[in-house]
ROGUGU-677800 format. One record per atom (N, C-alpha, C): x, y, z; residue in one letter. Coordinates in steps of 0.05 Angstrom, whole numbers, plus 5000, padded with zeros to 4 digits. Layout:
# ROGUGU-677800
XYZA
...
END
This chain:
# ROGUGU-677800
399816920623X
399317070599X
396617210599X
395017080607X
392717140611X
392217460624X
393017440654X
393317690669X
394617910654X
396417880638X
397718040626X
396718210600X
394118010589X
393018060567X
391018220581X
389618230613X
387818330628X
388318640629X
391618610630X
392918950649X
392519030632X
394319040596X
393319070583X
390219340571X
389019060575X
386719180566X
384919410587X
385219380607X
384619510634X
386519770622X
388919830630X
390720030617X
389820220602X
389519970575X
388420120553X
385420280556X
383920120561X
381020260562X
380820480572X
382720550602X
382820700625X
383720880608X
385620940593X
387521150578X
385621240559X
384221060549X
381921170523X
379521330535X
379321250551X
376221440570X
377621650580X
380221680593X
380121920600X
380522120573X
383422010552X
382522140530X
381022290520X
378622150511X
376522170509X
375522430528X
374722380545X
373022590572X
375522770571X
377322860572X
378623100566X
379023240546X
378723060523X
377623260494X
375023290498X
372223250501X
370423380512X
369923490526X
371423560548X
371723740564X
373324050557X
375424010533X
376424160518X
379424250542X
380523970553X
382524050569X
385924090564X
385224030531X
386824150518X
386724400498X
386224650514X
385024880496X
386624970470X
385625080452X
387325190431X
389225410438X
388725560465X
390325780464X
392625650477X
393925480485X
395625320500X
398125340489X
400025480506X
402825490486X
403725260484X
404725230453X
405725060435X
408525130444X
410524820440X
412924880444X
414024980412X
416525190422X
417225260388X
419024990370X
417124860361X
418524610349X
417424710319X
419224510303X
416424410278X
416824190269X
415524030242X
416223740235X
418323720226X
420023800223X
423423710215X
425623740230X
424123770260X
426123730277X
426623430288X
425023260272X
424523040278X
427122820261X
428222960237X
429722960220X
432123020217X
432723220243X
435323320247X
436723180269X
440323150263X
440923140282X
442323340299X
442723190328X
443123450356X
444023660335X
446223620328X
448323840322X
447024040299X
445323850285X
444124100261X
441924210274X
439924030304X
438624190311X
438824490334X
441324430348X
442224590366X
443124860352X
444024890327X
445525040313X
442525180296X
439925020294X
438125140278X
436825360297X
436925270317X
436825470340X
437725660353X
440125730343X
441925890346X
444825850370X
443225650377X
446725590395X
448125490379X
450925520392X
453125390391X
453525170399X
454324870377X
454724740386X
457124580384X
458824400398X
461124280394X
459623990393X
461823850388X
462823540386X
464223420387X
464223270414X
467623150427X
467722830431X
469622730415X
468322430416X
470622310435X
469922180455X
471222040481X
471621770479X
473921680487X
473121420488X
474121250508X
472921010514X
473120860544X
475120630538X
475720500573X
477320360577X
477520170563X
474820080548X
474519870534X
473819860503X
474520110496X
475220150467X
472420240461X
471320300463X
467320470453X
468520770449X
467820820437X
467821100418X
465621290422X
465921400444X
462121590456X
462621860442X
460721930435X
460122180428X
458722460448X
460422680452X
459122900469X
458323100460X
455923200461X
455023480447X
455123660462X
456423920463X
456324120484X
455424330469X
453824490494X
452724800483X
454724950499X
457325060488X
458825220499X
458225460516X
458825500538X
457825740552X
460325940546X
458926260543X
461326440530X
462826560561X
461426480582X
461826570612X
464626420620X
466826600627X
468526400633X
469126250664X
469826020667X
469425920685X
466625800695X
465025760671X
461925670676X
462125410693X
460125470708X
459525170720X
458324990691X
459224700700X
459024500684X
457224390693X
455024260670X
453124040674X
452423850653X
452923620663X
452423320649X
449423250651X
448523270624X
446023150624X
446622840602X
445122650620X
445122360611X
442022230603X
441122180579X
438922010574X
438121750582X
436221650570X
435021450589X
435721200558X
434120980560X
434020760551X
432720810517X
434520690502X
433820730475X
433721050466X
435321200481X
434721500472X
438121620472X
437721920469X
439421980456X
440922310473X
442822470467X
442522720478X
440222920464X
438722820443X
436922990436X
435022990457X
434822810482X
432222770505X
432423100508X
434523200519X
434723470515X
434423770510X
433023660480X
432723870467X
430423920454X
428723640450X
426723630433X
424123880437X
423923990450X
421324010463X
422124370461X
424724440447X
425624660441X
426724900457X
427125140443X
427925380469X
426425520483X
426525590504X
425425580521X
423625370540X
423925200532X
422324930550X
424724760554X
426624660531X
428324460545X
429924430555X
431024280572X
432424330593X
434924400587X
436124340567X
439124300555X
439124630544X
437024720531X
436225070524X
436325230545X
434625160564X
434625220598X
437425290614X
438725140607X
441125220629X
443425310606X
442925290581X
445725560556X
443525770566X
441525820573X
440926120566X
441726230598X
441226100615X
442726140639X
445626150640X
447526150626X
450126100624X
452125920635X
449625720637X
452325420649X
453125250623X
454625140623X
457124970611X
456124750605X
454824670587X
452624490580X
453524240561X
453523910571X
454823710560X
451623550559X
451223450538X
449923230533X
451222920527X
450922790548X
452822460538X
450622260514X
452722030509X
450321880487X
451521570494X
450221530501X
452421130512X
452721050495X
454520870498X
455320630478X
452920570456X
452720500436X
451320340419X
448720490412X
448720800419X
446020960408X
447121120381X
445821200360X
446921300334X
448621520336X
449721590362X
452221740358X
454621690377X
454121410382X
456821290398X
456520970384X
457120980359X
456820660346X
460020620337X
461520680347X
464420620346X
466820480359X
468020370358X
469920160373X
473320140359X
475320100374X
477820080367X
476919840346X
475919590347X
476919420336X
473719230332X
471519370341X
468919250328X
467619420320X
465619240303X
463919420289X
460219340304X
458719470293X
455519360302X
454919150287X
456919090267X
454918850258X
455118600261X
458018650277X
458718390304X
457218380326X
456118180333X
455118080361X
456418120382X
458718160391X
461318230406X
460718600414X
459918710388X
460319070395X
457119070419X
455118820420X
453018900437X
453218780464X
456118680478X
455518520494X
456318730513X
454718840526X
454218980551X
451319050558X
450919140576X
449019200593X
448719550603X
446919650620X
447219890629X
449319930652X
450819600662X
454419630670X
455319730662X
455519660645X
458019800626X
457420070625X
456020200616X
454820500609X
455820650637X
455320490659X
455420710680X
458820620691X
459020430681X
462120310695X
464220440682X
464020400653X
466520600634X
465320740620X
462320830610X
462221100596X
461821300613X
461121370634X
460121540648X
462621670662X
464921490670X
468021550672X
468621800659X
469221620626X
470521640612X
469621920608X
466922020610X
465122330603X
466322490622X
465222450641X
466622620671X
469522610664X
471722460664X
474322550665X
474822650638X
473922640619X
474322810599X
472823070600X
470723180611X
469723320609X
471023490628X
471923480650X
473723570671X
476023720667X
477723520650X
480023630639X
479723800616X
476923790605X
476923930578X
476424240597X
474724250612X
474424550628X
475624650654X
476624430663X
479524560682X
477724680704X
475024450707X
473224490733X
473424260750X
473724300771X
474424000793X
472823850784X
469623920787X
467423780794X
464823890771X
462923680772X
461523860751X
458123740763X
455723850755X
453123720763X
452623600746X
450523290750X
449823150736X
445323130732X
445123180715X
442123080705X
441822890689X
440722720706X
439922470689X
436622370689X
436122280669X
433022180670X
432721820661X
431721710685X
431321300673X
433721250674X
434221130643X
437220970650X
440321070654X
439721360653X
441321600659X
442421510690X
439621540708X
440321490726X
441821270747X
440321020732X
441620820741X
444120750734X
444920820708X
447820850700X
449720970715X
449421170728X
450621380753X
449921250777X
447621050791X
448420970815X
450220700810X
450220580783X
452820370785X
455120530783X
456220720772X
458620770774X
459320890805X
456921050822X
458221160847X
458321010872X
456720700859X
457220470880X
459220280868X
460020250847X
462120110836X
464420310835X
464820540835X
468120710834X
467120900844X
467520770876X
466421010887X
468021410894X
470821340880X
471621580868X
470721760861X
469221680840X
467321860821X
464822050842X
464322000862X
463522130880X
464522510881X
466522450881X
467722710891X
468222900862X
467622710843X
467522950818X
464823110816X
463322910826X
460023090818X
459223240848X
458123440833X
457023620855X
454323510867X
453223480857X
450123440861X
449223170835X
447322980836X
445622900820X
442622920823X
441322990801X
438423070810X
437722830785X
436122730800X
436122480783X
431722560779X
431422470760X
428322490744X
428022150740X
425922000746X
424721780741X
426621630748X
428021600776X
429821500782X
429221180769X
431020910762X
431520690756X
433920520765X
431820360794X
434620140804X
432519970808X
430719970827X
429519740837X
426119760821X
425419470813X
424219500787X
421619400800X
420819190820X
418719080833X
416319170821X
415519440827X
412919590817X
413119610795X
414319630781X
414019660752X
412019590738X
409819660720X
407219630713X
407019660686X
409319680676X
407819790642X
407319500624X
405019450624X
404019250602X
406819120586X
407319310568X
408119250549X
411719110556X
412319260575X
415519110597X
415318880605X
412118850626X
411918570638X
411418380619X
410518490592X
410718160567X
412918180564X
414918310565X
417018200556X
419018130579X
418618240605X
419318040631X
418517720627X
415917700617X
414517450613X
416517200603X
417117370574X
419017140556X
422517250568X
423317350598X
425417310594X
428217120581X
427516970592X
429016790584X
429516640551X
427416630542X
428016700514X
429116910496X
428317150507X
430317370502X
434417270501X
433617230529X
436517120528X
438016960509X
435816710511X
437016480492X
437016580459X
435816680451X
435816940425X
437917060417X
438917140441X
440817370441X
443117220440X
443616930459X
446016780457X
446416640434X
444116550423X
444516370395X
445116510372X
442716720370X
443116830342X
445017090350X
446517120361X
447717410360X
445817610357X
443117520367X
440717930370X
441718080389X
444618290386X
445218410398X
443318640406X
442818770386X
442019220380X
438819040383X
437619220400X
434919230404X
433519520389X
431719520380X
431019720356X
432519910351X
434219900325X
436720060322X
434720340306X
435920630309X
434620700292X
435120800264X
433420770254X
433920700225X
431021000216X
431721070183X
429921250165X
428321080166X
427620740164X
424220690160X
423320710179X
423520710199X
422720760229X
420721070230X
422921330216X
421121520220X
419521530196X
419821430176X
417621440156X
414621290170X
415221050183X
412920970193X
412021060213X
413621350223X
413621420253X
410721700237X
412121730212X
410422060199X
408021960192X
407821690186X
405421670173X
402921430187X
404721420214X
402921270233X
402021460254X
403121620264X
403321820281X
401622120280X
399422210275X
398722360276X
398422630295X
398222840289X
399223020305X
396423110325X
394422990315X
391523000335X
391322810353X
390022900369X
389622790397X
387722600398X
387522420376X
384822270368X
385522040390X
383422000400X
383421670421X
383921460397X
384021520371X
385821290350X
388221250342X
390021530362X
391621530352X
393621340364X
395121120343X
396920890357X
399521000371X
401521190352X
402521220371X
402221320400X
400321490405X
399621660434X
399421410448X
397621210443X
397020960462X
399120780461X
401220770447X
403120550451X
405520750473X
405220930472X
406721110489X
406121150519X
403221110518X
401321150542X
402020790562X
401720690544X
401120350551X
405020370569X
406820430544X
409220440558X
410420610588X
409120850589X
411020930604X
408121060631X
406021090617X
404421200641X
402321500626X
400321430624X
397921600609X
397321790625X
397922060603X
397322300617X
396122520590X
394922500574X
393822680557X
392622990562X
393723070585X
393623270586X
396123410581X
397623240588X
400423350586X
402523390565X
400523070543X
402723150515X
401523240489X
403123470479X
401623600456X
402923290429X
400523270413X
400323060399X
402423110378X
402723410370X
404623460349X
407523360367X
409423350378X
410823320394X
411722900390X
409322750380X
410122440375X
412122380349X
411322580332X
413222480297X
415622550313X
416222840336X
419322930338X
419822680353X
419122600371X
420522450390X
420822180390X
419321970366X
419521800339X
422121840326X
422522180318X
425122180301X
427322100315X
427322150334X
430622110361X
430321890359X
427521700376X
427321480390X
426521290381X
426921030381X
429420930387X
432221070373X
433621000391X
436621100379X
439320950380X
438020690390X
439120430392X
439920380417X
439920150427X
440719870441X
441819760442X
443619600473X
443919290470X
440919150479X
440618980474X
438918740479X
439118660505X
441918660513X
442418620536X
442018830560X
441319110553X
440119330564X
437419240585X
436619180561X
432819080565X
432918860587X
434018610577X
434318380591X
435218440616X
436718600620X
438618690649X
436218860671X
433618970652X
432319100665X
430318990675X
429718690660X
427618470659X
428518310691X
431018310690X
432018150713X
431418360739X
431818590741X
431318770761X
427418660765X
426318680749X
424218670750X
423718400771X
423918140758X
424217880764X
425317790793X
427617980804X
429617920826X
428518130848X
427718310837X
426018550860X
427818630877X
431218640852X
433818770876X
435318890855X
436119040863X
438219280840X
441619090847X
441718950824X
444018800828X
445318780791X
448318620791X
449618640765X
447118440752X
448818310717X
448018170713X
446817860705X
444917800715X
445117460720X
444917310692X
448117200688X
449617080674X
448516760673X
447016710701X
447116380693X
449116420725X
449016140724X
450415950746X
453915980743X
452915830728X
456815770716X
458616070719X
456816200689X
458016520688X
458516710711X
456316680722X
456216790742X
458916770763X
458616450768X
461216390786X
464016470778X
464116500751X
466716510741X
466816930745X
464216970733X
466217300734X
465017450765X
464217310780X
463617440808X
464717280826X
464817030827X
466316860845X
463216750861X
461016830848X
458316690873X
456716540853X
454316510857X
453616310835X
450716470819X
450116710846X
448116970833X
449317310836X
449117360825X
450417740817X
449917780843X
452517970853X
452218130880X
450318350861X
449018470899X
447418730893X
449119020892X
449419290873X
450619500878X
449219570907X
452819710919X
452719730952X
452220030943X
449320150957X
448120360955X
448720540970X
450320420997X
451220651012X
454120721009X
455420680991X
457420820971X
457221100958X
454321100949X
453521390939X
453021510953X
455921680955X
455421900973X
455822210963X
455122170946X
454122470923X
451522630937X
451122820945X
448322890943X
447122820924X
443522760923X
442422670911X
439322690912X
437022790901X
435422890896X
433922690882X
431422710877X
430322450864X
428522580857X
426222510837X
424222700823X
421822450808X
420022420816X
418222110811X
415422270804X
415022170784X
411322190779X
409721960785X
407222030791X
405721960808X
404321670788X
404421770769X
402621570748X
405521440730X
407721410728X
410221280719X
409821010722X
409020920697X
409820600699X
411220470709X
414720630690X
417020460699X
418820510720X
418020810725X
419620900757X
417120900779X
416520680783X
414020600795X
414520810832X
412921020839X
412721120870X
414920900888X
413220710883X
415820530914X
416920480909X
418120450882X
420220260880X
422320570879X
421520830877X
423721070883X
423721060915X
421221030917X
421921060953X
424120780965X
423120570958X
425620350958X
428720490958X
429320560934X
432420710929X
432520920945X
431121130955X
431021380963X
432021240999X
429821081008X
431520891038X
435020841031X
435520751010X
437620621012X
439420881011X
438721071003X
441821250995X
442721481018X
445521501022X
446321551039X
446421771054X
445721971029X
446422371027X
443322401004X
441322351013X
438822350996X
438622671007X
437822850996X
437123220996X
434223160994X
432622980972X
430123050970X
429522880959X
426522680958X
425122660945X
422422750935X
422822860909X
420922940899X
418322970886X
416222980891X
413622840877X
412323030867X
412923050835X
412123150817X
409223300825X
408723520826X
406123660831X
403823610809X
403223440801X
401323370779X
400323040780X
398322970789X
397522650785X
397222420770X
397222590746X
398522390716X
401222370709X
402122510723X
405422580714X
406722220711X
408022220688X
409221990675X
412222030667X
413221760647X
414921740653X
416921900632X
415121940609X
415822140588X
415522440590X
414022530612X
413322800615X
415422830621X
417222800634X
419922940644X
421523010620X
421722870593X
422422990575X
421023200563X
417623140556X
415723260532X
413723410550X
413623380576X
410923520581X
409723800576X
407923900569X
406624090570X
407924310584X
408024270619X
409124390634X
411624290648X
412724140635X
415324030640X
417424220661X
416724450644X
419224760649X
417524770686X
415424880689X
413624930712X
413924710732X
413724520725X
412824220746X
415524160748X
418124220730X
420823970735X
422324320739X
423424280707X
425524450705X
426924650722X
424524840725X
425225120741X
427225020766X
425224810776X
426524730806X
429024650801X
430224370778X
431924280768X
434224570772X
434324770761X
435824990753X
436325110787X
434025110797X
434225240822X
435825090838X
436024910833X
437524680860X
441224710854X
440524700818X
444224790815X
445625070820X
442925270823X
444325560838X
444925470861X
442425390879X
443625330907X
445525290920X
446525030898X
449224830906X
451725000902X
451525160877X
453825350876X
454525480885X
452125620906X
452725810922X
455025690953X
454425500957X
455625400971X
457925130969X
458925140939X
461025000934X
463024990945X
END
């Protein structure tokens, strides 16, 4: 506990001095284009925000082998025969990861104004896939999965619906965090699903957790196992669901200045990897509004064990459980050279939770790897891939460029 209370504070201080020395340095100038957002996009959802912006948006709700009720937002392309692209969010987030950061910068705006065929997914148990044949959330039962499940039967269930909805063999996938790791269990667990996707360009890839550094993860690596026992006794399925008091305390904790006081910027920093050059402060109430967007419990815990086991494997059930739904007495590891998708990888340098080696770890293992990519910027973290400054410059452009490429030679 101790050490932990050390990183911590080390972390923190480190994040506050540079802070600090870059607002006196003035390295966030006033003339700095602002993304076109404002504060009530924080308040909207996808569909009222996509439409405030002038696209077109649909809503297609899918549902899996196991009765979950997912929700898909598409920005219709008017081009016929558009190439298709699946963009998937990360942990506790939503298809708004997408959009927040507005038109012209985000990526989901990025490729409708280019004229591709644009699907945003939302997993199981985030505020627009809270549905089930026969549960509800306020059963303990609607949370018992993991990011298995997500990549085992939602990520299916998207792709073959989304397939048949546009009468395209195959379609590209972008994913960012738990996006990604959701997509290497399904293309090492069904390995089918291979031959639907053209390409994955995966951002802050998430399988092997070893490096992982963010303060605030390793305390709660710390108390795994109470997590667990929590979760088994009292039914604590939904890990911060989101809820209206959330953004009320999100408007009025959250300031839109770049003050070294400001809590949210540092609880954001501590989480994913400190880069204050990169995030405009107005930009925390929007991305508060999305985030959280709900959880299993068992999400987290599943990621705690990656951390703990220092192997990208299912999840450890215990002895007994284990034996009974795997036949061994600890979780086999996903067989990595199954994915045989092309595949691209995209890692910042300063990323807590997509820690440098632990992408280079996965990047060895995969079979048809095209690239790994190292973010051109030295703070680059784990949230810039959604919010950064230069997000469009440092990710995107290339992101867009890699899906002409591939088309050209489909």
């Amino acid at each position: 506990m101790e050490s932990l209370s050390r990183s911590y504070r080390k972390h923190n201080l480190a994040c506050i001095v540079l802070l600090v020395s870059l607002l006196h340095a003035n390295a966030m100038p006033s003339d700095k284009i602002r993304f076109q957002v404002d504060s009530e996009d924080g308040r909207l959802t996808v569909p009222e925000l996509i439409n405030k912006y002038g696209y077109a948006v649909e809503e297609h709700p899918v549902k899996t082998e196991d009765g979950y009720r997912l929700m898909l937002h598409r920005i219709k392309s008017d081009r016929p025969n558009a190439t298709v692209v699946l963009l998937m969010h990360g942990l506790l987030c939503s298809s708004a990861d997408w959009l927040m950061i507005g038109p012209g910068n985000a990526l989901g705006y990025l490729l409708a104004d280019r004229g591709y065929d644009v699907w945003m997914g939302n997993a199981r148990g985030n505020r627009y896939s809270r549905n089930h044949d026969s549960l509800t959330p306020v059963l303990p039962t609607f949370w018992d999965f993991s990011w298995h499940e997500i990549g085992y039967h939602d990520l299916p269930a998207m792709i073959d619906y989304i397939l048949e909805q546009t009468q395209q063999p195959r379609l590209h996938y972008v994913g960012h965090s738990q996006g990604t790791t959701a997509f290497f269990v399904m293309a090492s667990s069904r390995p089918e699903y291979n031959e639907k996707v053209i390409q994955i360009q995966a951002m802050a890839p998430v399988a092997f957790m070893e490096h992982m550094n963010s303060p605030l993860l390793l305390l709660m690596t710390k108390f795994l196992s109470t997590l667990d026992i929590l979760r088994n006794l009292f039914g604590i399925g939904e890990f911060l669901p989101n809820t209206p008091i959330l953004h009320e305390i999100a408007k009025r904790t959250c300031p839109t200045s770049a003050s070294p006081n400001n809590l949210c910027i540092n609880l954001l920093f501590l989480l994913s990897g400190c880069d204050p050059t990169q995030l405009d402060p107005a930009m925390v109430p929007i991305l508060l509004g999305h985030t959280p967007a709900g959880a299993a419990t068992m999400q987290l815990v599943h990621y705690a064990q990656e951390v703990r086991s220092k192997r990208f494997r299912m999840y450890d059930f215990g002895k007994v459980k284990n034996y009974l739904t795997y036949g061994k007495l600890s979780p086999p590891d996903y067989n990595l050279t199954r994915v045989t998708v092309p595949v691209v990888l995209y890692y910042g340098l300063n990323d807590y939770l997509a820690a440098p080696k632990d992408v280079h770890t996965l990047a060895a293992r995969l079979p048809n790897l095209r690239q790994n990519v190292q973010v051109n910027h030295k703070l680059f973290n784990h949230l810039d891939f959604l919010m950064a400054n230069d997000v469009r410059k440092l990710v995107y452009d290339e992101v867009i460029e890699r899906i002409v490429e591939a088309d050209k030679v489909k």
